[in-house]
C-alpha positions in Angstrom: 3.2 2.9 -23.3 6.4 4.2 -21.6 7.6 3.2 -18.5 6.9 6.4 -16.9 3.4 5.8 -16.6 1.3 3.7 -14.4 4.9 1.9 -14.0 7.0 4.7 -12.8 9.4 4.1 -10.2 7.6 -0.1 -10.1 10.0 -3.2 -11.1 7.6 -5.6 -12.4 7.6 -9.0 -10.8 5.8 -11.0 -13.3 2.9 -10.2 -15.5 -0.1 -13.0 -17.1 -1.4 -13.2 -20.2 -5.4 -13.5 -20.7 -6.2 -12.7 -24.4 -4.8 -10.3 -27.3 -4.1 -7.1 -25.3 -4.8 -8.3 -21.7 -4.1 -9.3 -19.0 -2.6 -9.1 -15.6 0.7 -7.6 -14.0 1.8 -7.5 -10.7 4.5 -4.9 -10.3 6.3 -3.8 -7.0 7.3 -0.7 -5.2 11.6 -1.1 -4.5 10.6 1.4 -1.7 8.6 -0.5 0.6 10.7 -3.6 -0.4 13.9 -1.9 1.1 12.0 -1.1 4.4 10.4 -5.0 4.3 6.8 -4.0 3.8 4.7 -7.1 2.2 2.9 -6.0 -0.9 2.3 -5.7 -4.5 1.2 -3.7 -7.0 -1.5 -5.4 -9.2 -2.7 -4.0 -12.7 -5.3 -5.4 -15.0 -4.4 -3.8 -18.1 -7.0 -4.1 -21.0 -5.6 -2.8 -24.4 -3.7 0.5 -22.8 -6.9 1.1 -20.1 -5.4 0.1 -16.3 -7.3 -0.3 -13.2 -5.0 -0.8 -10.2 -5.2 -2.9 -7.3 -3.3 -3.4 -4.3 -2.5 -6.4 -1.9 -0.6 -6.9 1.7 1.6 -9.7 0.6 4.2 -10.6 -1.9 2.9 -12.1 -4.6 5.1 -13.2 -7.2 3.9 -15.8 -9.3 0.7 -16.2 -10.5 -1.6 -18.5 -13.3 -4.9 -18.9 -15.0 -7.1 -21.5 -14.0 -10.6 -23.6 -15.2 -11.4 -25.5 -12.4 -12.9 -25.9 -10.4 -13.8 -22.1 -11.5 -12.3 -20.1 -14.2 -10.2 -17.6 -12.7 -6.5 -16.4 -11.9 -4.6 -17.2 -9.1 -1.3 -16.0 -7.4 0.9 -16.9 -4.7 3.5 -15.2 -2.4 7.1 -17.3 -1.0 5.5 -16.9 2.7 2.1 -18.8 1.1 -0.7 -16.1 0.8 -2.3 -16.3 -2.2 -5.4 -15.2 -3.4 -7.9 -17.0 -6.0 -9.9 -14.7 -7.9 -13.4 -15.9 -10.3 -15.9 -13.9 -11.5 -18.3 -15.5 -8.7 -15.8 -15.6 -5.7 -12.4 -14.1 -4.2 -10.3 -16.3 -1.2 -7.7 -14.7 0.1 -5.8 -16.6 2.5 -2.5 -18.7 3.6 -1.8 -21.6 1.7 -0.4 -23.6 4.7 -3.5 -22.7 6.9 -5.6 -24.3 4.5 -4.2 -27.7 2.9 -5.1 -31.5 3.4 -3.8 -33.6 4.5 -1.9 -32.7 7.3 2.1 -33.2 6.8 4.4 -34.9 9.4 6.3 -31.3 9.8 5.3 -28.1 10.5 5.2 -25.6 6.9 5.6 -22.2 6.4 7.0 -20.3 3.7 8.9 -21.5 0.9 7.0 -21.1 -2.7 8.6 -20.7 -5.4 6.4 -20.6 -8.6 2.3 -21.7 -9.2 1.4 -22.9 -12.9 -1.8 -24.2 -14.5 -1.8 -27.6 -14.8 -4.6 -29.6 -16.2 -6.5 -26.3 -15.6 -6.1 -26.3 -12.4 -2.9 -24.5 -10.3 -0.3 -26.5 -8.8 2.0 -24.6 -6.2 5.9 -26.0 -6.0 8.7 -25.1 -3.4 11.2 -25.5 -1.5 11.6 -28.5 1.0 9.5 -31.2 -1.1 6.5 -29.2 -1.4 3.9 -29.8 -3.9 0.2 -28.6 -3.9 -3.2 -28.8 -5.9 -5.9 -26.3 -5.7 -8.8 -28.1 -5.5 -11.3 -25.7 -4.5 -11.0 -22.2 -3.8 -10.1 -22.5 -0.5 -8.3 -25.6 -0.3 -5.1 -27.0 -1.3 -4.3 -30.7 -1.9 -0.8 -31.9 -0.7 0.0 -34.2 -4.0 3.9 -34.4 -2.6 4.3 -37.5 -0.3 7.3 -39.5 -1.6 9.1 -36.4 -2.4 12.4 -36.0 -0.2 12.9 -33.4 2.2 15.9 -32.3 0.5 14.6 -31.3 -2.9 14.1 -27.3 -3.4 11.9 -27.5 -6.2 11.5 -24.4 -8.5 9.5 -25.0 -10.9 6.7 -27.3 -12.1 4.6 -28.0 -15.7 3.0 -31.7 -16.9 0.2 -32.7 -19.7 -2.2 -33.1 -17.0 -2.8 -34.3 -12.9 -1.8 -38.1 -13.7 1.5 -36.0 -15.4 3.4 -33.4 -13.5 7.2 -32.8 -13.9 8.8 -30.9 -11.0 12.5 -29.3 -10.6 14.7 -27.5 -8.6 18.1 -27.2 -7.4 21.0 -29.4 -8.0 20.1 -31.6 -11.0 16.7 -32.9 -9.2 14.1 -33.7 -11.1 11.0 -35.9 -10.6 8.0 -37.0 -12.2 4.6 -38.0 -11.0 1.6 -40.4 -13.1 -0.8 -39.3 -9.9 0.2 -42.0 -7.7 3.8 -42.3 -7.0 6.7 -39.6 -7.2 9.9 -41.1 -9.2 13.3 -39.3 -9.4 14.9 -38.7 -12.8 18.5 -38.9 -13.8 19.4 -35.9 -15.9 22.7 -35.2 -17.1 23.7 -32.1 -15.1 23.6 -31.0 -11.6 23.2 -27.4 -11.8 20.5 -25.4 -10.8 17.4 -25.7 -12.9 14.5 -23.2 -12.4 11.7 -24.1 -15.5 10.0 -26.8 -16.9 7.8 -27.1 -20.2 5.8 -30.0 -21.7 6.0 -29.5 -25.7 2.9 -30.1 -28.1 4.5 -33.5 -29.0 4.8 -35.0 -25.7 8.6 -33.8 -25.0 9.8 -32.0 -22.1 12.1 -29.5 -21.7 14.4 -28.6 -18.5 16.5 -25.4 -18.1 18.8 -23.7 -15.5 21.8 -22.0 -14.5 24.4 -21.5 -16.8 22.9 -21.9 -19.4 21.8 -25.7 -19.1 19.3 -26.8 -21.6 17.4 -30.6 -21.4 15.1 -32.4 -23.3 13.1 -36.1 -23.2 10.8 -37.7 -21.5 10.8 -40.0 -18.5 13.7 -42.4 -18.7 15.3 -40.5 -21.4 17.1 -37.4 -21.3 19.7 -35.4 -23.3 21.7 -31.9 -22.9 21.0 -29.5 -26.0 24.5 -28.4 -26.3 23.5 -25.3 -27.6 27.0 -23.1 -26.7 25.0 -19.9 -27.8 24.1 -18.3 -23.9 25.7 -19.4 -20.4 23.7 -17.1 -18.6 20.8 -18.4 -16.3 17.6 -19.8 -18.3 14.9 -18.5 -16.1 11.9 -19.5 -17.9 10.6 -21.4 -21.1 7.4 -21.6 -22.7 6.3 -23.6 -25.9 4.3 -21.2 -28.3 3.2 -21.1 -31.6 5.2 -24.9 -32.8 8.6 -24.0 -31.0 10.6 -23.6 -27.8 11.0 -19.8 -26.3 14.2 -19.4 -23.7 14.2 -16.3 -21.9 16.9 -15.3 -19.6 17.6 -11.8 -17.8 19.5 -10.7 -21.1 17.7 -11.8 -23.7 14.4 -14.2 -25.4 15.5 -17.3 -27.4 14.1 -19.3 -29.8 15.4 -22.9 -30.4 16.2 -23.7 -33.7 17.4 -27.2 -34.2 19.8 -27.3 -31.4 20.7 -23.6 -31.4 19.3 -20.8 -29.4 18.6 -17.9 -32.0 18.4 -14.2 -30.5 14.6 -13.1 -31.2 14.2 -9.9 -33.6 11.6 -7.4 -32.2 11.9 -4.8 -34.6 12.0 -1.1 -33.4 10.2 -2.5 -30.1 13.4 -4.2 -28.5 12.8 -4.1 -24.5 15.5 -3.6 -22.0 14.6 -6.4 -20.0 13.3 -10.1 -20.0 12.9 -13.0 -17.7 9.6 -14.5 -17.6 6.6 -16.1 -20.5 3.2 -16.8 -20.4 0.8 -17.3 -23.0 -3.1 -17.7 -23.9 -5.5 -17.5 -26.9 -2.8 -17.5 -29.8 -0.5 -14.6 -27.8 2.7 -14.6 -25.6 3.8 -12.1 -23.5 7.3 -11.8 -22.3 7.9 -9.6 -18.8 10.9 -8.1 -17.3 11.4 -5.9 -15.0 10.6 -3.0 -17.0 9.2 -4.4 -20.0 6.2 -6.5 -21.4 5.9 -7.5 -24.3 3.4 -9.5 -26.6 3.9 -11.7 -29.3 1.4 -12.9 -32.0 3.4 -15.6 -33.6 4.5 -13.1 -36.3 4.6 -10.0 -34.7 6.1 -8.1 -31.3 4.2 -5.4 -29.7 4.9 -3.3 -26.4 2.5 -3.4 -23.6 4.3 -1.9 -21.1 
């Protein structure tokens, strides 16, 4: 489908993967962002068939979940963020509804919400770090984490093993007790975080900074192939993807090889998700979905 569809004159924020041929996309109008007007534009698209919803805040980021129902849920900087199953729908502000209470005053902030464990874990800015627990409640899993750290991004194997990042080299891991900061080699911005199959992790940022290891043990993939900003990294079908703005990567041995679409090359790229043997890749005007052998254009 073109974009000058359901899409015209909408820069897609970020889009979710459910199955082959569906999912969700939230989209926004750059209209009502110029004039500051909270909102988003939210699509469930089912194999070219759309139905459209709408929303008063800014959600940006958004996951699947299992517990503690299956669902979606999605998140806005300013911390509204709504939790959707087939039995229920809260819609509410994060920081109005966590436990336990923190020693400071929070508000605003998010940067990114990911399935974890099946459940969604919600990382920002500030040392923040939360588990939905129920629909309408959010656990604060962050005490031990500094003040200081912006985190961006956040993945792990499960609760007892979460890896969060953010700004300035910091990195941290957590075995559901205790919050320990990790040495990696770099000190740029880093802004994803992916747990492989076989138990590594990899790390990206700006610049074009790519990590890998474990706790303990960490090592820069001197790739040289892109030194543009890594904005997102997903492990699908036995190997690494790397998207940036420009372009989707695959890592072959310790090279970042271009992706071939075929005649269905999209003009933009930033983002991954993936479910039930698919990935989709989003930009701003382009999704697209991958089978492990072959591309195809949603949007």
């Amino acid at each position: 489908m073109s974009k000058k569809g359901p899409f015209k004159d909408l820069i897609i924020r970020t889009a979710v993967v459910l199955s082959p041929r569906y999912g969700i996309i939230y989209a926004c109008d750059p209209a009502l962002e110029r004039r500051g007007e909270p909102h988003a534009c939210v699509f469930v698209w089912d194999d070219g068939s759309i139905d459209r919803g709408d929303c008063n805040y800014d959600a940006h980021s958004a996951c699947l979940i299992d517990l503690p129902e299956e669902g979606s849920v999605d998140i806005s900087e300013a911390g509204y963020y709504t939790a959707d199953t087939e039995n229920d729908r809260v819609t509410q502000d994060l920081f109005d509804s966590y436990t336990p209470a923190a020693r400071e005053k929070r508000a605003r902030g998010l940067r990114s919400v990911r399935e974890i464990g099946g459940v969604a874990h919600a990382i920002g800015i500030r040392g923040m770090v939360y588990r939905l627990d129920a629909l309408d409640r959010w656990t604060r899993i962050d005490e031990g984490l500094p003040h200081d750290f912006d985190g961006q991004a956040i993945h792990g194997t499960g609760l007892s093993d979460l890896h969060a990042v953010g700004f300035r080299g910091d990195a941290w891991h957590f075995d559901g007790k205790v919050w320990r900061r990790q040495d990696l080699p770099t000190n740029r911005n880093l802004t994803s975080v992916v747990c492989a199959a076989d138990g590594t992790v990899y790390v990206a940022g700006h610049d074009g900074i790519l990590l890998r290891g474990r706790p303990g043990q960490w090592e820069s993939i001197e790739h040289g192939d892109t030194d543009e900003n890594i904005w997102d990294l997903e492990w699908f079908a036995g190997q690494l993807f790397v998207s940036t703005l420009d372009g989707l990567f695959s890592l072959q041995g310790d090279h970042l090889k271009p992706v071939a679409y075929g005649k269905h090359t999209p003009k933009s790229t930033y983002q991954l998700s993936t479910k039930e043997g698919v990935m989709w890749s989003n930009g701003e005007s382009d999704i697209m979905e991958f089978d492990g052998k072959t591309w195809t254009r949603i949007v």
